[in-house]
C-alpha positions as CSV (number, residue, x, y, z in Angstrom):
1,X,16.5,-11.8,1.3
2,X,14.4,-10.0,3.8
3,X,10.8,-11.6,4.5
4,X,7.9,-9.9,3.9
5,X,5.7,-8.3,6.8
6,X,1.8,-8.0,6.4
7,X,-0.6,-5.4,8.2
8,X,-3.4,-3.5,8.4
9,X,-3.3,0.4,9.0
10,X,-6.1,2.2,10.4
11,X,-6.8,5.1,8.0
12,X,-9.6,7.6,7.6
13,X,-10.6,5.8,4.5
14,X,-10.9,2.2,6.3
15,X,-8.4,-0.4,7.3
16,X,-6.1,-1.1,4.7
17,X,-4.2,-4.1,4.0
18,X,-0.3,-3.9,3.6
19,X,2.7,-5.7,3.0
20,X,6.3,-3.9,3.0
21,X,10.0,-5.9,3.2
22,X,12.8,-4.5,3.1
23,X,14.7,-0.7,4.3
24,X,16.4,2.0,2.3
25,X,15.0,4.4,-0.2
26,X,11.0,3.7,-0.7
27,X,9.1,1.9,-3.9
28,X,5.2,2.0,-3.5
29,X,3.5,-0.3,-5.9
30,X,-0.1,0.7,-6.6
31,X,-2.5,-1.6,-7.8
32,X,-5.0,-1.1,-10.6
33,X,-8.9,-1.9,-10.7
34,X,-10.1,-5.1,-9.9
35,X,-6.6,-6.1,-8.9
36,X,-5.2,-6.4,-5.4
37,X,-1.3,-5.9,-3.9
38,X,-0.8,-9.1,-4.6
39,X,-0.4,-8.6,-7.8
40,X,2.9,-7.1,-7.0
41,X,4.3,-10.5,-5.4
42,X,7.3,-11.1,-7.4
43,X,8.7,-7.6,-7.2
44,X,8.0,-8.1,-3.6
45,X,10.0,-11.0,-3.5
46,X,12.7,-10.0,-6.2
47,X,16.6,-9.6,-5.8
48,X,17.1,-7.3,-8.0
49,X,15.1,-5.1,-4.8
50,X,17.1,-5.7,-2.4
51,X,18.2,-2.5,-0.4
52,X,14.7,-0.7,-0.8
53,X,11.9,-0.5,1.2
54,X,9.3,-2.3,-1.3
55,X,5.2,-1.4,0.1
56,X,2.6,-3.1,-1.2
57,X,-1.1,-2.3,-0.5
58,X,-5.1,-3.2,-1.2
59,X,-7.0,-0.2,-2.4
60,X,-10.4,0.0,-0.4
61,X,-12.8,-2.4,-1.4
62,X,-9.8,-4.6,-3.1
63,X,-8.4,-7.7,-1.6
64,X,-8.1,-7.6,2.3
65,X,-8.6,-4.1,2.5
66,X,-12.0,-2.8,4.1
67,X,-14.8,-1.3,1.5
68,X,-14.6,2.5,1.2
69,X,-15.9,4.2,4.2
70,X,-17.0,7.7,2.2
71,X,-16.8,6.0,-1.3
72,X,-17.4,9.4,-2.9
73,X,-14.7,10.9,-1.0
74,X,-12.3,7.8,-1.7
75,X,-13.3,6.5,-5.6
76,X,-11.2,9.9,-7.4
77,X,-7.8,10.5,-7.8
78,X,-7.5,13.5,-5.2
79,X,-9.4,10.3,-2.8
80,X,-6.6,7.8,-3.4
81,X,-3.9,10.6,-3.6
82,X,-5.1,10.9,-0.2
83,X,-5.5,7.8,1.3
84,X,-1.5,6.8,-0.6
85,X,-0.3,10.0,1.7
86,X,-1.9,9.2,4.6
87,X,-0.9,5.5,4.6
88,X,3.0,6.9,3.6
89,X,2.4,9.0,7.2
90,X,0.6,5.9,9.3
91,X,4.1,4.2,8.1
92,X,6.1,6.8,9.3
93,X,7.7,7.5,5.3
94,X,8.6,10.8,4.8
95,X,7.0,12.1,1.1
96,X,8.3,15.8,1.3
């Protein structure tokens, strides 16, 4: 089993807080309110995901992530669609 790296990306939404293991064809795991990434541990840690590259992240203003930098920009869904495609790019994921 792979280990588990953390980081923070620089984004234009704040820095965000992420963990990712693994390589192969990507899983994002999005967290809801008042949650965090690390609700996501075991299938971070699982087995059964071997062979995929598992990413993990705080939300802004969630866990380590910073607080929203525009929160009116950020707190929609076309925000956090957003922010999810920009931090995919920062990680050099290709979405298309």
């Amino acid at each position: 089993m792979q280990d588990t790296t953390s980081l923070t990306v620089q984004t234009s939404h704040g820095r965000i807080a992420v963990e990712t293991r693994g390589t192969g064809f990507p899983v994002v795991f999005i967290h809801g309110n008042s949650a965090c990434g690390a609700v996501f541990q075991k299938q971070m840690t699982s087995p059964l995901l071997e062979g995929y590259h598992l990413i993990s992240f705080d939300l802004p203003g969630h866990g380590d992530s910073d607080d929203a930098l525009d929160p009116e920009r950020i707190y929609s869904r076309p925000g956090l669609a957003d922010l999810v495609m920009e931090l995919l790019g920062e990680l050099d994921i290709s979405y298309a």
